[in-house]
N, C-alpha and C positions, 0 to 999 in steps of 0.2 A: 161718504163711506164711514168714516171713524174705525177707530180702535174698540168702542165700547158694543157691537157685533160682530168681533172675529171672535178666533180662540187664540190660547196664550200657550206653546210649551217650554215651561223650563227648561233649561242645560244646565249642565254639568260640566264643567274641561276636567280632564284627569290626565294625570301622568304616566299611567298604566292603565291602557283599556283591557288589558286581559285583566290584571286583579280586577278591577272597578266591574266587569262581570261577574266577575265570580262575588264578588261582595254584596252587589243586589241581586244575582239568583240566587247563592246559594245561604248567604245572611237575609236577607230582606225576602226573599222568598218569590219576587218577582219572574215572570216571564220576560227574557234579555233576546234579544235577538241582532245580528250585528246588520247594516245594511249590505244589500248586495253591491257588488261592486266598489263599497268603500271599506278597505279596511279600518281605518279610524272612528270611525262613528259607530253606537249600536243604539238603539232603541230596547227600554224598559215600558213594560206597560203595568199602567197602574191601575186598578178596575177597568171596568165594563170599556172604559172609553181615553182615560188621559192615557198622556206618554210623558217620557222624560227622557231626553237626548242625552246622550254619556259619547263624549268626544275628545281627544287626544289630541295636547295641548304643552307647548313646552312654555308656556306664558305662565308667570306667576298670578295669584289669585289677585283680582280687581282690575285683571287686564283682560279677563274671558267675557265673554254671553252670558249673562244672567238668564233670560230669555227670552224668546221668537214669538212675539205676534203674526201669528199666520193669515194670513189674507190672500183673499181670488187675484189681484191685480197691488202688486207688489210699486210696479211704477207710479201708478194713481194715487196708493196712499202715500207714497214715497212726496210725491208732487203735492198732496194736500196736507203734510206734515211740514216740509219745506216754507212753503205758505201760511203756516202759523208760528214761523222762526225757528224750526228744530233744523239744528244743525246733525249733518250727515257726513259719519268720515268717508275718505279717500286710503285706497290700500295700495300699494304697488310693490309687493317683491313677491318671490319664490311663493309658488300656491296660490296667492290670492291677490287678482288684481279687480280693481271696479272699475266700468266704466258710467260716468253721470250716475256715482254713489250705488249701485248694485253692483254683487260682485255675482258674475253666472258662472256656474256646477253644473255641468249636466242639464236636470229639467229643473235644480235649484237655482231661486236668484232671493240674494239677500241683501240690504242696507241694514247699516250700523250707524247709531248715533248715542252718545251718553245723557242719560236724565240729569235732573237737577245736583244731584249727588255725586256726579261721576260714572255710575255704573251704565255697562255698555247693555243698550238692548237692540234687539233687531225686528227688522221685517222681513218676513222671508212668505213664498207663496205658501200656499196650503202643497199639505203634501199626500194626498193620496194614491197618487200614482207612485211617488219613490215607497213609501208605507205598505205597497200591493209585493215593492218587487224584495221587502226586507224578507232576511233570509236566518 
């Protein structure tokens, strides 16, 4: 499978999802839309096709998502990442537990691990179905 045929979306964590809206609609001039069902999260779109995830976070900067390689089978890559040494964190408190390194949302399932530098990235499935039900 690889990483180098998915797509990749940035995030964002912010401290204020309402400002952080109103910042890229109404500064940046983007279409923001929050998801359904989650308060925390909204989706910016950025031409014809990118997104950019804006999500609410009481975690200081260098402890968030950078961003989400999205892929069809979240476990498969998860299992051929593993297999080439990438280490995957473990969560367990309040909000977000993983079980065998995904954590499951709903129809979302994510793993987390940090690149060479630290920074935390993810894998999370492709999302067109949560994307259909943003609001």
């Amino acid at each position: 499978m690889g990483l180098s045929i998915t797509s990749v979306m940035p995030t964002i964590a912010v401290e204020d999802l309402d400002r952080a809206i109103s910042f890229y609609r109404d500064k940046l001039g983007l279409s923001v839309r929050r998801l359904e069902g989650d308060m925390d999260s909204a989706i910016a779109e950025v031409g014809d096709s990118e997104r950019l995830l804006l999500y609410r976070s009481g975690y200081r900067r260098g402890e968030t998502t950078y961003a989400s390689f999205l892929v069809s089978d979240v476990e498969g890559t998860v299992r051929e990442l593993r297999d080439r040494g990438v280490t995957f964190e473990e969560f367990d408190f309040p909000g977000l537990n993983t079980e065998n390194v995904i954590a499951t949302t709903g129809d979302l399932k994510t793993g987390w691990f940090k690149d060479s530098e630290g920074n935390t990235l993810a894998i999370s499935n492709e999302l067109p179905e949560v994307m259909r039900k943003a609001a």
